[in-house]
C-alpha positions as a printed Julia matrix, in Angstrom:
290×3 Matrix{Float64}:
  -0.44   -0.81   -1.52
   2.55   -1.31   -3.52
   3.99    1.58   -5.43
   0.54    4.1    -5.25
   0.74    5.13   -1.52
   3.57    8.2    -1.31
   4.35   11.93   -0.77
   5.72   14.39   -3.62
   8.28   15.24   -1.18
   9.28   18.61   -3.14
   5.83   19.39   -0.94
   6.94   18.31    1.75
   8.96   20.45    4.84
  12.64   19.12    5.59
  11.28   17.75    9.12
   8.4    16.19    7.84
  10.86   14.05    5.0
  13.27   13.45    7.78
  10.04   11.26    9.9
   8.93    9.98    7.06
  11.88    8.14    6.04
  12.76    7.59    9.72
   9.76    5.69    9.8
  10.76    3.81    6.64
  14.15    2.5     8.47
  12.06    1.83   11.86
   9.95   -0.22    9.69
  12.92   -2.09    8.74
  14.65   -2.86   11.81
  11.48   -4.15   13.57
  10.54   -6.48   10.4
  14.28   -7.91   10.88
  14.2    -8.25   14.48
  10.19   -9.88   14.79
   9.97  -11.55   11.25
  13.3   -12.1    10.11
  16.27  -10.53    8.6
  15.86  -11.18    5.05
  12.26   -9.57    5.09
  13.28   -6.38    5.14
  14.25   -6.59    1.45
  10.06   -7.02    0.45
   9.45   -4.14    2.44
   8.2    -0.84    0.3
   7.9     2.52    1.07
   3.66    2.25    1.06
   4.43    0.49    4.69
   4.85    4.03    6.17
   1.15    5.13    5.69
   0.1     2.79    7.91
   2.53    3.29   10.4
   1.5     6.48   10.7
  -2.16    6.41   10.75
  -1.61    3.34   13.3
   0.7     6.06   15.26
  -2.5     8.27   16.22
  -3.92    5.26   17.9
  -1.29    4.88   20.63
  -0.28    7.03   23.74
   3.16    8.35   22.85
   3.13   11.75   21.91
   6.44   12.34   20.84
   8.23    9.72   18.82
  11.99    9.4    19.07
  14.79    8.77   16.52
  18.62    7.8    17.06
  21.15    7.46   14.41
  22.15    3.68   13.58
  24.34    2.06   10.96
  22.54   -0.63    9.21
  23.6    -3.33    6.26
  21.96   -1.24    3.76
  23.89    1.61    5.05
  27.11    0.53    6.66
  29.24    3.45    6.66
  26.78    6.48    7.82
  24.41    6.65   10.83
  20.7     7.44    9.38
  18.46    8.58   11.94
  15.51    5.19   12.75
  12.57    5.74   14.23
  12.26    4.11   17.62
   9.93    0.93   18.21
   7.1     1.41   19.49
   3.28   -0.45   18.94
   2.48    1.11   15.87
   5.81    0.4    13.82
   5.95   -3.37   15.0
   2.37   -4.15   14.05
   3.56   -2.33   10.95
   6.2    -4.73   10.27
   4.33   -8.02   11.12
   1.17   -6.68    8.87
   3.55   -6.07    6.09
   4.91   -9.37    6.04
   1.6   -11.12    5.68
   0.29   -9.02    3.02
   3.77   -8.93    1.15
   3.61  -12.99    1.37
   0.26  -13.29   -0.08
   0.88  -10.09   -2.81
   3.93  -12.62   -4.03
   2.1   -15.54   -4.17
  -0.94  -14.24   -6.32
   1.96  -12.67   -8.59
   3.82  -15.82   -8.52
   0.52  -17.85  -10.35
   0.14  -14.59  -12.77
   3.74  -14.12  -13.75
   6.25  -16.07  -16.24
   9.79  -15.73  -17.39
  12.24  -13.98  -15.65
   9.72  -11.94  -13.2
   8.09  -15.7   -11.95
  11.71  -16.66  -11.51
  12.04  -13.15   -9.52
   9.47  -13.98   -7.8
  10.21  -17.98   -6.63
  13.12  -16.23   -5.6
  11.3   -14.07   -2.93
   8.6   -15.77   -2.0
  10.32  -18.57    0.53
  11.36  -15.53    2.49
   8.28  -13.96    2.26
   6.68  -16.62    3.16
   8.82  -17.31    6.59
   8.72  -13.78    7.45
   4.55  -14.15    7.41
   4.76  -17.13    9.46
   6.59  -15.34   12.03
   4.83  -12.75   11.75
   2.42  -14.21   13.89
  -0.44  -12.66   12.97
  -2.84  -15.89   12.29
  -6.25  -13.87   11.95
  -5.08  -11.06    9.96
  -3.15  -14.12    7.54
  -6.74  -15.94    7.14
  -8.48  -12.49    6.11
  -6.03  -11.64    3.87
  -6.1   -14.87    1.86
  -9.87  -15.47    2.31
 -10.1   -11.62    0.52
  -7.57  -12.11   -2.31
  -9.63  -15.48   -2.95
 -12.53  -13.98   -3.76
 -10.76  -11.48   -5.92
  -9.28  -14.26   -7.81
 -12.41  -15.99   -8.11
 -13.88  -13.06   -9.78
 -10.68  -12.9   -11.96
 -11.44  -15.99  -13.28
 -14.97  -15.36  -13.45
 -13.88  -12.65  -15.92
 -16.0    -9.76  -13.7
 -16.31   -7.19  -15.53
 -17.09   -4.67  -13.21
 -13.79   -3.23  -11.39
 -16.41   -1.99   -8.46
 -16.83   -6.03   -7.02
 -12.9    -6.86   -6.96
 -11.8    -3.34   -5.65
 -14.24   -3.35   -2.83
 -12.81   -6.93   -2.05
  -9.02   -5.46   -1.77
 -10.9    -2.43   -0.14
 -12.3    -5.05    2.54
  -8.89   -6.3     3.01
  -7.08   -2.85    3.4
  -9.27   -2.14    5.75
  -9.17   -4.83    8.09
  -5.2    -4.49    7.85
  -5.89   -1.2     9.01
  -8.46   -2.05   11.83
  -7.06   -4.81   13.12
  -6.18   -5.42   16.73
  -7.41   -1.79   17.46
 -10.23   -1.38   20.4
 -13.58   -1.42   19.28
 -14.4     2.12   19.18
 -11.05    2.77   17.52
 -11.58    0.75   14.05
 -14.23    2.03   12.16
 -11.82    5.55   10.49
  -9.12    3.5    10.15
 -11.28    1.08    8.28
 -12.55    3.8     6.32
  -9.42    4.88    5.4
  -8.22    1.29    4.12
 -11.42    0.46    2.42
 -11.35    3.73    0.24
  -7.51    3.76   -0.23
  -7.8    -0.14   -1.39
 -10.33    0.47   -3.6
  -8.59    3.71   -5.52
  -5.28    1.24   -5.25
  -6.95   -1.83   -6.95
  -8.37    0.5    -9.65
  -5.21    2.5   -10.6
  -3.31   -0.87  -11.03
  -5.61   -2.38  -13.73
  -5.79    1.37  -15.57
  -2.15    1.41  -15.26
  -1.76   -2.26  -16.29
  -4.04   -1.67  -19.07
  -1.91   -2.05  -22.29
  -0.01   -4.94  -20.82
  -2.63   -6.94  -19.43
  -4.4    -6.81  -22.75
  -1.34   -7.67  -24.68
  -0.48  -10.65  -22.89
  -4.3   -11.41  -22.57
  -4.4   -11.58  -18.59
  -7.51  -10.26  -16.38
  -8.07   -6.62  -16.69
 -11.81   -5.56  -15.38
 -11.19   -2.08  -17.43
  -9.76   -4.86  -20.82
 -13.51   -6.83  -20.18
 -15.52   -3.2   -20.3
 -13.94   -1.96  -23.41
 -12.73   -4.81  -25.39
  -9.39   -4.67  -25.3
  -9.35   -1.39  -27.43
  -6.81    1.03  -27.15
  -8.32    3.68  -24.27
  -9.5     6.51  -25.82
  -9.64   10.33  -24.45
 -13.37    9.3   -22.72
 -12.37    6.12  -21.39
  -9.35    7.94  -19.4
 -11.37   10.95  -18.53
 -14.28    8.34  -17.14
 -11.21    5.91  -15.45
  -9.66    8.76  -13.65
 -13.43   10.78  -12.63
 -13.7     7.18  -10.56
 -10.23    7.29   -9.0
 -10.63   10.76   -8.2
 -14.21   10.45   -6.54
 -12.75    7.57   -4.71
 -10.13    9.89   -3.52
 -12.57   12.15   -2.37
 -14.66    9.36    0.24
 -11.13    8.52    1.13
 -10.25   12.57    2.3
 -13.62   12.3     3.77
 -12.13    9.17    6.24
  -8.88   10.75    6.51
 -10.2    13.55    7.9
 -12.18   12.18   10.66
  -8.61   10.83   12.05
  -7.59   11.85   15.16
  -4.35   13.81   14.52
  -4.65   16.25   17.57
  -1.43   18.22   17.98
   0.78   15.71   15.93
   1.06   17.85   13.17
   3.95   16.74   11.39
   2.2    13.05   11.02
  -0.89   15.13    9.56
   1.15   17.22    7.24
   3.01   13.86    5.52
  -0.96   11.95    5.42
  -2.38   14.67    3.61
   0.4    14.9     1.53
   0.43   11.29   -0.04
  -3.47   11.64   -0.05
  -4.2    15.23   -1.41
  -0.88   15.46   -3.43
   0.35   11.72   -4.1
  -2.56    9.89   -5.22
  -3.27   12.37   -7.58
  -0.09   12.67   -8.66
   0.27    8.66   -9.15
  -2.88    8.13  -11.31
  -1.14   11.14  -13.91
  -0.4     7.88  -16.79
  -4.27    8.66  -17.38
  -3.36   12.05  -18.76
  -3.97   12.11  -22.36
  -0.96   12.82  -24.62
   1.13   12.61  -21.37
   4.11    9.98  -20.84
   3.56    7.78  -17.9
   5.31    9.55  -15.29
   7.64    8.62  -12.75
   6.91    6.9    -9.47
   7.01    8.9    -6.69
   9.39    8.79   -4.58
């Protein structure tokens, strides 16, 4: 999820930025009080999504805020999103699949990012462990296994690994909900996976064929410089994999919570499409979105 799943928050109302980033610093307490308080510094703003879509599945209607200092922020209250089931589960799933993210990027990494990385992972690692989420920890690595066999395979199809970190998504998604609960949230993390592990290896593109790492994209067109087709045909998929994903989203049960539509829609309508703009010909890679 890291980096793709956000707003454009120029779209988005004052009261609907002011939740989102309230949910951001709720995130963060709970993952220092139930997995440590060093974890907090893996955490990423893609965490939010699934707060939020995990907010729909519990009882509270209206979720509360109060104004707290925190280390990051010693000197000025900033308003945190109270805990409730939905934030916590948030913060113990993030750990896991931070933990696991660093140590795939620890075996693919050298020079001063690996060192980056060693760095990180012993705390990510902890923070997974207390997470405490066994199950979810043994899906997690039994999906990213089968992606990296396939990596090493040299696959050559992006469709077999993407629907792999589509599986995983979704189960991350899914998981602990009642049985009739989990099969749109599912949806939702199986499309938004998918569209994630795609955009990363166009995005990665250039580098990965430069330093002659795994790209499924580098395998189907030889490590040639992407011409106006190739992007055109790259971003057609992402973009029809946005669509199935609207398709889940919208089958979500928002009900009256209509500032926790507004900010879903947002990232999915809006900031997808606005992350996957590098594939723009003649266009500079643009910004993250913050």
């Amino acid at each position: 999820m890291f980096g793709y799943v956000k707003p454009v928050v120029n779209e988005m109302l004052v009261k609907e930025h002011e939740f989102y980033k309230a949910t951001y610093c709720g995130i963060c307490r709970a993952m220092k009080k139930h997995t440590g308080t060093l974890s907090s510094v893996t955490l990423s703003y893609d965490s939010i999504f699934l707060a939020l879509l995990r907010m729909l599945y519990i009882e509270d209607k209206d979720f509360s805020a109060r104004n707290r200092r925190c280390i990051a922020h010693p000197l000025k209250k900033r308003p945190m999103l109270d805990e409730n089931s939905a934030i916590e589960y948030t913060a113990r799933a993030f750990a896991v699949l931070t933990y696991y993210k660093l140590r795939d990027d620890f075996q693919d990494e050298r020079g001063a990012k690996r060192a980056a990385v060693a760095i990180a992972k012993p705390i990510a690692e902890h923070a997974s462990a207390k997470a405490e989420l066994d199950a979810l920890s043994e899906i997690v690595s039994d999906r990213l296994g089968k992606i990296d066999a396939l990596e090493k395979a040299e696959c050559a199809s992006v469709d077999e690994p993407a629907a792999l970190f589509g599986e995983l998504l979704g189960e991350i998604f899914a998981y602990g909900l009642a049985e009739g609960e989990r099969l749109v949230p599912y949806e939702v993390g199986y499309h938004l996976g998918k569209f994630i592990y795609a955009a990363d290896a166009a995005e990665d593109y250039d580098s990965d064929v430069k330093k002659g790492r795994y790209n499924p994209y580098a395998l189907l067109y030889k490590g040639a410089p992407l011409t106006r087709e190739n992007r055109e045909s790259i971003k057609c998929g992402l973009l029809l994999e946005c669509k199935r994903l609207e398709s889940a989203v919208n089958l979500l049960p928002f009900g009256t919570r209509a500032t926790i539509e507004n900010i879903i829609n947002n990232i999915i309508y809006l900031g997808l499409v606005k992350r996957i703009e590098f594939l723009d010909k003649n266009e500079e890679k643009t910004t993250e979105v913050k």
